[in-house]
N, C-alpha and C positions, 0 to 999 in steps of 0.2 A: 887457173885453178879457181872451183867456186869460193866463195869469200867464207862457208861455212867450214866447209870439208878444211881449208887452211887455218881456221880458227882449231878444229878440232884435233888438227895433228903437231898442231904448235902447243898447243894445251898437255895432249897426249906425251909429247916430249917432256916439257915441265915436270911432268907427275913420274913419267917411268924413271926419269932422275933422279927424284926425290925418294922412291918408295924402294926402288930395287937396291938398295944395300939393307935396310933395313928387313927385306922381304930376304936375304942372304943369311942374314944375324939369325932369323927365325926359321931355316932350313928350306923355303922354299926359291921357287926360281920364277921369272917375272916371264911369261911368255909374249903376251899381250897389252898395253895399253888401248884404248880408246875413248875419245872423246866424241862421241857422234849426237844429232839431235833427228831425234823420231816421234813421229805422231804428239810435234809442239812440245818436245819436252826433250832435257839436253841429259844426259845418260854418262857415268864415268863407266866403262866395263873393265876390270883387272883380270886378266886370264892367270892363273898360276899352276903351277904344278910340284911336285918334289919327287924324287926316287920311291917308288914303289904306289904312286897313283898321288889323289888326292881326294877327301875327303867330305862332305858336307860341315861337320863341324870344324875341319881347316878352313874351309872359307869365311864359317863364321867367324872363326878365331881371325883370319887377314882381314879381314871386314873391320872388326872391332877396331885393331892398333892399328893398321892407316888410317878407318874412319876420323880413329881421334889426332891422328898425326895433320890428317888435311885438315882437319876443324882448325889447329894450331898454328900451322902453315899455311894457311889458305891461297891456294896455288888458285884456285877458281873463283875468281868475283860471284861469279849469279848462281843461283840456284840449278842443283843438279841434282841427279839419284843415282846411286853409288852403288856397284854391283861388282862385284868377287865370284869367280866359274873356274870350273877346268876346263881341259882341252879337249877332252874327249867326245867325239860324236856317236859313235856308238856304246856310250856305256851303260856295262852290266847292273840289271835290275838286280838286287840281293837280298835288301832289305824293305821294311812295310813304308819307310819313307822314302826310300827309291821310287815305291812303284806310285804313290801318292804324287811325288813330283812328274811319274810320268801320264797321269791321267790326260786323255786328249791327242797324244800323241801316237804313232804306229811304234808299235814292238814288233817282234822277232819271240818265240818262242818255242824251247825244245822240252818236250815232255819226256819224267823217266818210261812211262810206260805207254801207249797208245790210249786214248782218251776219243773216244767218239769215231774209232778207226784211223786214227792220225796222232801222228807225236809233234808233227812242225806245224807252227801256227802264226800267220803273218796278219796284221791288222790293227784297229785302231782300239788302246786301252782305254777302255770307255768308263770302268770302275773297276775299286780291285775293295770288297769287305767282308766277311767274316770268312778272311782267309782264301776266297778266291776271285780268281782273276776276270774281268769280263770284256770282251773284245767280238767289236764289231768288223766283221771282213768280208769279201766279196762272196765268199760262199753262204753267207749268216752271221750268226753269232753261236759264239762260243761262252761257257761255263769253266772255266779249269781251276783244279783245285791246286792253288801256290804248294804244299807240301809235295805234290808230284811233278813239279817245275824240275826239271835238270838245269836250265838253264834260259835266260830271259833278256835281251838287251833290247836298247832303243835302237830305232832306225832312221839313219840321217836321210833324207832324201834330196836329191841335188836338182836344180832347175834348168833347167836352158834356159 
C-alpha cells in the first residue's frame, strides 16, 4: 500500500471516530471520511447526510462544530482543508445558489413549456443572472428562462 493513501485512511479512521457520534447528537449520519492529498495540498472531505436530503447550510452548520471540535482535538498535525458535502451526484438545481455552485458544470434540464422547439436540455451551465440560465451544448447555446425550469439537476459523468 502507497505510504500516502495508508497515511490517509489511517487518519480517515481517527476522524470518523471522533466526529460520528457527535455528527448523531446533531441529527446527521457520517457517510464518508477521507483524508486524501491532491494537487500538493492534503484535503479532510466529511460526506454527510440525514433523512429527507441534506442541505448547504447543514454543511455549513457540520463545518462549524467539527471545524471547531478538530481545532480542539487536533486529530491532524499539518495543515489541511476541511470540507463538508453530501452524497448526492445528481442533485436537483432549486435555488439561485444551487445553480451558482453549479456554474461550469453539465446540467440536465426539463422545461415547463417548449423553449426554442425543445423542453430537454443537456450541457454545460456556463451562467445563470437576471433569472436565466445559460448553457453551452453541442447543438449551441441556449437562453432559458429559470421561472420556466420544471425541473434542473446536475449530471455526474463516469470515466473509464
Amino acid at each position: 500500500m502507497h505510504l500516502m493513501q495508508e497515511k490517509g485512511e489511517n487518519t480517515a479512521a481517527k476522524v470518523a471516530s471522533l466526529v460520528e457520534p457527535i455528527l448523531q447528537e446533531m441529527g446527521f449520519e457520517l457517510i464518508d471520511v477521507e483524508f486524501l492529498h491532491s494537487q500538493g495540498r492534503w484535503i479532510l472531505r466529511l460526506t454527510v447526510d440525514r433523512e429527507g436530503g441534506i442541505t448547504v447550510d447543514d454543511c455549513a452548520k457540520v463545518s462549524r462544530e467539527l471545524g471547531d471540535l478538530l481545532d480542539v482535538k487536533d486529530p491532524i498535525r499539518q495543515r489541511y482543508f476541511f470540507e463538508v458535502s453530501s452524497p448526492g451526484l445528481d442533485r436537483p438545481l432549486k435555488r439561485e445558489k444551487d445553480l451558482l455552485r453549479a456554474l461550469g458544470k453539465k446540467i440536465k434540464v426539463r422545461m415547463k413549456t417548449p423553449i426554442q422547439g425543445r423542453r430537454n436540455y443537456f450541457g454545460l451551465l456556463t451562467d445563470f443572472s437576471d433569472g436565466t440560465l445559460y448553457m453551452e451544448m453541442e447543438q449551441g447555446e441556449a437562453a432559458l428562462p429559470w421561472a420556466q425550469v420544471q425541473k434542473a439537476n446536475l449530471v455526474y459523468e463516469f470515466n473509464n
